[in-house]
C-alpha positions in Angstrom: -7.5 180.9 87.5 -3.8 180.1 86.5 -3.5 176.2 86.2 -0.8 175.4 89.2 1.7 173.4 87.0 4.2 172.9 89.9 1.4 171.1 91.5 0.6 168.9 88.8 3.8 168.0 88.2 4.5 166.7 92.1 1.0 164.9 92.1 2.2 162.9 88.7 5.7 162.4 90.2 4.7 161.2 93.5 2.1 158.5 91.6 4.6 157.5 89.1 6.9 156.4 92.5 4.1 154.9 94.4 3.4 152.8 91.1 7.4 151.9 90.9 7.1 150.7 94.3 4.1 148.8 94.1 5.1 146.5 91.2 8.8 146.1 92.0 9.4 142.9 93.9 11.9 143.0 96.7 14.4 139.8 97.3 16.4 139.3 100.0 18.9 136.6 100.4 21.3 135.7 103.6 23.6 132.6 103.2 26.1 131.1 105.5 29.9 129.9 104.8 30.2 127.1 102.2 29.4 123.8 103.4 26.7 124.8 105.9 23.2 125.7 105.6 22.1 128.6 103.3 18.8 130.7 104.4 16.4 132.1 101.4 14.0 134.7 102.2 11.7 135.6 99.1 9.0 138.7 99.0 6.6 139.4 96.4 4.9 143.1 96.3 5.3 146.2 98.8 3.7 144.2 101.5 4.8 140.3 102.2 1.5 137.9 102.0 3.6 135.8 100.0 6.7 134.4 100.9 9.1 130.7 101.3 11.8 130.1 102.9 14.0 127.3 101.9 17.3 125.5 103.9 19.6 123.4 102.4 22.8 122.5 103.2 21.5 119.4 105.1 22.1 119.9 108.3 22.3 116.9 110.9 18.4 117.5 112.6 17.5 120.5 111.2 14.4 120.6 108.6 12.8 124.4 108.1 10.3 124.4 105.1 7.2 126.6 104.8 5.3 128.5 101.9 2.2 131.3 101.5 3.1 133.1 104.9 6.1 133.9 106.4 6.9 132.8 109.8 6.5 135.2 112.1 9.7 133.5 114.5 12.3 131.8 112.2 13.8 130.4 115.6 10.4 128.8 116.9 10.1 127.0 113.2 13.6 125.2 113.4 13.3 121.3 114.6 16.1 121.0 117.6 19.1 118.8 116.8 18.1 115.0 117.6 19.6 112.5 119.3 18.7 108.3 118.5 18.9 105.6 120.4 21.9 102.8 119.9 21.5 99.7 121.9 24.0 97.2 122.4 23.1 93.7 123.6 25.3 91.0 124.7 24.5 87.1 124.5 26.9 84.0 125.7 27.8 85.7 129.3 26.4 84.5 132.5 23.8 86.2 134.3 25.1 89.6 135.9 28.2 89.4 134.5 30.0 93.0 133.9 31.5 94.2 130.7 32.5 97.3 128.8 32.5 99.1 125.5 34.2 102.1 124.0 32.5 104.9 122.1 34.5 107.9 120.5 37.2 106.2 123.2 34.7 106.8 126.5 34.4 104.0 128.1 30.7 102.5 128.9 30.6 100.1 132.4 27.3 97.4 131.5 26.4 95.6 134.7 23.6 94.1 132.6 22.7 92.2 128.9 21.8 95.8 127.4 22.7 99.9 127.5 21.0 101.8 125.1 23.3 105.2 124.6 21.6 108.7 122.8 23.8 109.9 120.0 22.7 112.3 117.2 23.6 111.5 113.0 26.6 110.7 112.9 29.2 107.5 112.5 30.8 106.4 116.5 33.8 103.8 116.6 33.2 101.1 119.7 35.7 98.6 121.1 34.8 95.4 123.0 37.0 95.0 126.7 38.0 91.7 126.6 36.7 89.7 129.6 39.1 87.0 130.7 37.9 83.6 129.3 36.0 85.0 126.2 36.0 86.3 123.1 34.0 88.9 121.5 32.7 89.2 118.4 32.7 91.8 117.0 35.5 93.1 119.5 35.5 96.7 117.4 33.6 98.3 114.4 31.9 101.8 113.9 27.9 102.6 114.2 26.4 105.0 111.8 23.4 106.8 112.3 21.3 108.4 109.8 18.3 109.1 111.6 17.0 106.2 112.8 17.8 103.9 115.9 20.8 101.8 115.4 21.0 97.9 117.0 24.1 96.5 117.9 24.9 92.4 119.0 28.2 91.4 121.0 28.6 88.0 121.1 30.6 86.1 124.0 32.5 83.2 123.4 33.9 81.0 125.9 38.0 80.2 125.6 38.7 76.8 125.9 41.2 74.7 127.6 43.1 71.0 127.3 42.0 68.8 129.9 44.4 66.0 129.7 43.7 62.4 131.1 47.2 59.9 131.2 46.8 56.5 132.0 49.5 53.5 132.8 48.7 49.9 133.5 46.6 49.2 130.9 48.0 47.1 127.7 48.7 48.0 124.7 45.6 48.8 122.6 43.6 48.7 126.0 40.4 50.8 125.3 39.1 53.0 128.4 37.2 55.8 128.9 36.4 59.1 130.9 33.2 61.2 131.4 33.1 64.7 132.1 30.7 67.3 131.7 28.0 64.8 130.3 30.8 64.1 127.2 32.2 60.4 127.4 35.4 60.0 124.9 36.8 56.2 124.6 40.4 55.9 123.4 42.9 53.1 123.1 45.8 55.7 123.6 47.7 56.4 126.7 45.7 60.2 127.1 42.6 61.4 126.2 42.3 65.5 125.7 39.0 67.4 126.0 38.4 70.7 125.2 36.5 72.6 128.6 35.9 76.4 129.6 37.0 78.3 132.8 34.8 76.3 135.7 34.9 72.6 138.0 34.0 69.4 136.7 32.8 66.4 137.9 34.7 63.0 135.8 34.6 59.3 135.9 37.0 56.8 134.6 36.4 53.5 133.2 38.2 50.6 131.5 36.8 48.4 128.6 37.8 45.1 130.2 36.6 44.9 133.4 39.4 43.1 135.1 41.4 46.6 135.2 40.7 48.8 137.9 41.5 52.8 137.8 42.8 54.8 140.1 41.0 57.0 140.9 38.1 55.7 139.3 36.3 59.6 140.0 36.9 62.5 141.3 36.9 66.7 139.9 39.6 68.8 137.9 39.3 72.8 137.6 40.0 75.1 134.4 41.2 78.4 135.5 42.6 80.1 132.5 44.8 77.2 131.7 44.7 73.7 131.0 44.5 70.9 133.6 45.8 67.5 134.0 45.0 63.9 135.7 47.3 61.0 135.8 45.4 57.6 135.9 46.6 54.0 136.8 45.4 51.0 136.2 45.6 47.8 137.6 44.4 44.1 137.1 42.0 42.8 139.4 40.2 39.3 138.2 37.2 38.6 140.9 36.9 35.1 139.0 40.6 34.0 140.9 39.1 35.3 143.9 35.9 33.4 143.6 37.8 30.3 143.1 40.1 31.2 145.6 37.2 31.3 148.2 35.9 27.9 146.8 38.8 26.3 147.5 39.5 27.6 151.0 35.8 26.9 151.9 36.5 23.2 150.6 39.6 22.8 152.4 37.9 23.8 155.9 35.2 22.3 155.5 36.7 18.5 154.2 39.2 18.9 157.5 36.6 19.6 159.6 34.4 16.8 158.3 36.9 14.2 158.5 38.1 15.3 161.8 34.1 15.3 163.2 33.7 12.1 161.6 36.9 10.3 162.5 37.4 11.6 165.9 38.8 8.1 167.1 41.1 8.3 164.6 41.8 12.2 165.6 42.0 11.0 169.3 44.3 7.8 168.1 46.5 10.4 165.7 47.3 12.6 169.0 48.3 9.7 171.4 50.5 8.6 168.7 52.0 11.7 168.2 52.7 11.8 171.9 53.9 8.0 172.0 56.4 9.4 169.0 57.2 12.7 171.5 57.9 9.8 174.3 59.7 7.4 172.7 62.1 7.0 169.9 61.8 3.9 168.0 61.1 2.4 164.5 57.9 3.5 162.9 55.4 0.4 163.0 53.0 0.4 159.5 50.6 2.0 161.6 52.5 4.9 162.5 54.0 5.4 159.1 50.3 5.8 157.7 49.7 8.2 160.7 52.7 10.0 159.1 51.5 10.1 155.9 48.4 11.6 156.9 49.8 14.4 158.5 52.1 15.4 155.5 49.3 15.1 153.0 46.9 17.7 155.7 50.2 19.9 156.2 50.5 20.0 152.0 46.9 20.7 151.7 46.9 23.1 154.6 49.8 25.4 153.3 49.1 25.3 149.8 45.7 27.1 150.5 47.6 29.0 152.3 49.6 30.1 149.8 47.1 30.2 147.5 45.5 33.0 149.5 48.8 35.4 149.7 49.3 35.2 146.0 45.8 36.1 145.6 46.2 39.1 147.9 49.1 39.9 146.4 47.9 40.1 142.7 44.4 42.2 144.3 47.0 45.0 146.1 49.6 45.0 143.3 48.1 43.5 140.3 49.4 40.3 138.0 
């Protein structure tokens, strides 16, 4: 029989292909627009047992690496974009107090010391409200996060104001003082300022020398977004006259009333006389004229403890 050479030949032909196919490799690349992530896709042989895949481009939250087997869903081996948390904390308000941020100009209401927000890589600019009576620090800046939580610290500070104490009555040089808020501040000036936030306080107000009273001595000032004032005065006040005062009246009294307990015939004799004098009009005997005497030197001693007394009320009510 006739060797079929037409046979042959298609055997050899169709082995030489199925070699060609066999020890080519096939490559296959897809790649996206420049500046995002590119997508390799490598195959070794006529049937893939081999294979990597490689993404670069470094996208925010997406890693996709894998080697000797190719995934059988390239969706299901992504990692999901993700999203960190950024807190931001508050210290130097009261308890409860509300405030507010900004973030990519939305604004964030915080009733309490701490929000944490959710934000994926990226940087965010924030700005601090201001809250009346405070300043913030920092009042604006920008977060960046590269894929780990990001802490952020607002600190409150409290404005102050010029509480102003004025004083007249005191001398020249006269040192006093005033306490307020557990702060005492001495001065030998006409006014003492002090420095005090938004709120009530209690004060007290004292002299140095202790013979000059204030008025008022105590009482309370408020701060409300401005400075405050109090106007004290001073005035002189020496218990040691009073004292003496006192002495004297109590001497007074009690020598008149001795003498008169003890010298009632004379008291007796003094008021006939007076009456005989009332009854008739005639030349003072030596008798009478020392019965005269008496009664001016009483009537001397009698008014100027009088006296004594108003000017002594007088200086307490108006001062020296």
């Amino acid at each position: 029989m006739k060797p079929n050479y037409t046979q042959r030949l298609t055997v050899l032909l169709m082995l030489i292909l199925l070699s060609a196919i066999v020890v080519a490799g096939g490559q296959q690349m897809m790649a996206q627009s420049s500046g995002g992530p590119s997508l390799q896709h490598a195959e070794a042989g006529l049937y893939p047992l081999l294979g990597s895949f490689t993404l670069s481009g470094n996208p925010s939250g997406v890693s996709l690496a894998q080697t000797n087997g190719m995934p059988a869903d390239l969706a299901a081996a992504a990692t999901v974009l993700t999203n960190y948390p950024v807190n931001f904390t508050e210290v130097g308000l009261p308890p409860n107090t509300s405030w507010e941020i900004t973030v990519n100009e939305n604004i964030i209401n915080i009733t309490s010391d701490s929000t944490i927000l959710q934000e994926a890589n990226g940087s965010y600019a924030f700005t601090v409200l201001s809250i009346p009576g405070y300043t913030a620090t920092p009042s604006s800046g920008t977060i960046n996060i590269t894929g780990t939580p990001v802490e952020e610290t607002i600190t409150f500070t409290p404005v102050l104001y010029a509480v102003v104490f004025s004083e007249t009555g005191l001398v020249s040089g006269g040192n006093w003082s005033v306490t307020i808020n557990g702060n005492t501040i001495y001065s030998d000036n006409a006014t003492i300022s002090i420095n005090e936030a938004n709120g009530a306080y209690n004060y007290t107000i004292s002299s140095v020398n202790k013979n000059f009273v204030p008025t008022p001595s105590k009482g309370s000032v408020t701060v409300d977004q401005a400075g405050a004032s109090v106007d004290v005065a001073f005035a002189y006040s020496n218990p040691i006259e009073l004292y003496i005062g006192l002495g004297l009246v109590a001497v007074i009294v009690g020598g008149t009333a001795a003498f008169m307990i003890r010298r009632t015939e004379n008291v007796k004799e003094m008021g006939r006389s007076m009456m005989t004098i009332l009854s008739y009009s005639k030349k003072s005997t030596k008798k009478e004229y020392n019965l005269y005497l008496k009664l001016v030197i009483l009537a001397l001693a009698l008014t100027g403890g009088i006296g004594f007394i108003i000017h002594l009320v007088a200086a307490l009510l108006g001062g020296a």
